[in-house]
C-alpha positions, 0 to 999 in steps of 0.5 A: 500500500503506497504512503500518503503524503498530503493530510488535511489538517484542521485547527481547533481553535477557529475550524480553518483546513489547509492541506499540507505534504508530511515530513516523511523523515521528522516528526512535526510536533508544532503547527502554526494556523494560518488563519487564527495563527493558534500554534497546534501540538499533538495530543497526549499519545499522538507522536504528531500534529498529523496524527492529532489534527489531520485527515491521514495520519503521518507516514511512519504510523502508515507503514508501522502502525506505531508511533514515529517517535520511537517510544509507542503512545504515551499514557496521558497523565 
């Protein structure tokens, strides 16, 4: 199955989506709206913004199905 690499990402602060090409070598943990300019970070056990506010979620979690960061999810608090 051929990797994805466009998402849709979706700011949850004003709802604006844009879409944008994945890194397929990093992890992106920051993303900054081009509308409301709110900075976007992963949620608790996503490895990326991808996988928290995207339509796809990032190419390493495509091919392995775990997270790109090496460590797996990590438990939220």
């Amino acid at each position: 199955m051929p990797v994805i690499l466009e998402s849709i990402i979706t700011c949850p602060a004003c709802g604006h989506s844009r879409t944008e090409i994945m890194p397929t070598d990093a992890c992106q943990w920051f993303y900054e709206c081009g509308t409301c300019h709110a900075v976007l970070r992963p949620k608790p056990g996503d490895c990326c913004v991808f996988c928290s506010y995207g339509s796809v979620p990032c190419p390493p979690v495509q091919l392995a199905g775990k997270s790109c960061c090496g460590s797996g999810s990590s438990s939220a608090p």
